[in-house]
C-alpha positions in Angstrom: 0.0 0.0 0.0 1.1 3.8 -1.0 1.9 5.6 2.2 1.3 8.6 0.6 -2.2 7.6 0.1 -4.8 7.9 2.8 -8.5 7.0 3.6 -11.0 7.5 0.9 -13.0 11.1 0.6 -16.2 9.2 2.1 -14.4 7.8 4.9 -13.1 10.7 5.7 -16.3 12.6 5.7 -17.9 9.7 7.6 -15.5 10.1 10.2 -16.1 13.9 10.6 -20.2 13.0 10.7 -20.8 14.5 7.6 -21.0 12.0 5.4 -24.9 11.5 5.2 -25.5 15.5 5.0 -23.4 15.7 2.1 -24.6 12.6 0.2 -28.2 13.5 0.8 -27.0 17.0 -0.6 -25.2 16.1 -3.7 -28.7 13.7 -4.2 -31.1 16.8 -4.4 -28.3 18.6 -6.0 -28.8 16.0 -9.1 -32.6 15.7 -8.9 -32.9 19.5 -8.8 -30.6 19.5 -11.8 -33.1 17.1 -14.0 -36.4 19.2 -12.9 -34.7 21.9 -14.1 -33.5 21.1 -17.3 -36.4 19.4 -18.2 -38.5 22.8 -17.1 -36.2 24.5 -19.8 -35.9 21.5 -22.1 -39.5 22.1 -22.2 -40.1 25.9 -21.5 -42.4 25.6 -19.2 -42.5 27.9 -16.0 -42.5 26.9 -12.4 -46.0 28.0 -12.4 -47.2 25.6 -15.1 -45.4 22.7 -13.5 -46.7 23.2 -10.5 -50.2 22.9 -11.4 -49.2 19.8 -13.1 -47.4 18.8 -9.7 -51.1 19.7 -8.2 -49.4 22.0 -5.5 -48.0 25.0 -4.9 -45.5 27.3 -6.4 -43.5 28.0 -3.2 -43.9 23.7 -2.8 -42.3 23.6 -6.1 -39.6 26.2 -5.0 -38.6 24.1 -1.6 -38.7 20.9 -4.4 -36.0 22.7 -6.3 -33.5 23.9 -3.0 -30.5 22.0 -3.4 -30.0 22.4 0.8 -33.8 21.5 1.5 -32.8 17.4 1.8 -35.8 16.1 3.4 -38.1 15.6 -0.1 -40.7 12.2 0.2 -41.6 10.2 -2.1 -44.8 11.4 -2.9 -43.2 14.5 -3.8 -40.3 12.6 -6.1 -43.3 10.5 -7.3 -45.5 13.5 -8.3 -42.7 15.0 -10.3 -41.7 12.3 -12.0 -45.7 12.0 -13.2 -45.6 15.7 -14.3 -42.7 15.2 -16.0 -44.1 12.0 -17.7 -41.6 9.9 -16.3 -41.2 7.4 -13.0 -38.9 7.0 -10.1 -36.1 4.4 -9.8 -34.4 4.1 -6.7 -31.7 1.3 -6.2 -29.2 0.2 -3.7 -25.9 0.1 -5.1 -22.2 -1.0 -3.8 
């Protein structure tokens, strides 16, 4: 083994406690990346989508915060329908 080389990036983050935080952060980051390229993509407005979301505009606008990490699945679900396409969630190694 390298001696120059240490721990991996996760490991270190999981041993400073942030290594949920930040996954759960880069997640939204990604899925607040497809809404919003499919909303331009598409040029449709927040306002449109979220009547297609059935909910709010400021709803939609917590959705699409990259730091607002606690989204359900109902919500991920609803979006997907509105954007005419479903959720797949996996566990990978």
């Amino acid at each position: 083994m390298n001696q120059y080389i240490g721990s991996s990036f996760d490991e270190f983050l999981d041993e400073e406690g942030l290594l949920t935080e930040t996954s759960a952060e880069a997640l939204k980051r990604v899925i607040v990346w497809q809404i919003k390229n499919y909303l331009e993509d598409h040029q449709i407005t927040k306002q449109t989508f979220a009547k297609r979301m059935k909910t709010s505009r400021s709803q939609l606008d917590r959705l699409l915060d990259p730091t607002q990490t606690n989204i359900s699945l109902k919500a991920l679900i609803s979006t997907a329908k509105a954007m005419g396409k479903h959720v797949e969630v996996r566990f990978t190694d």
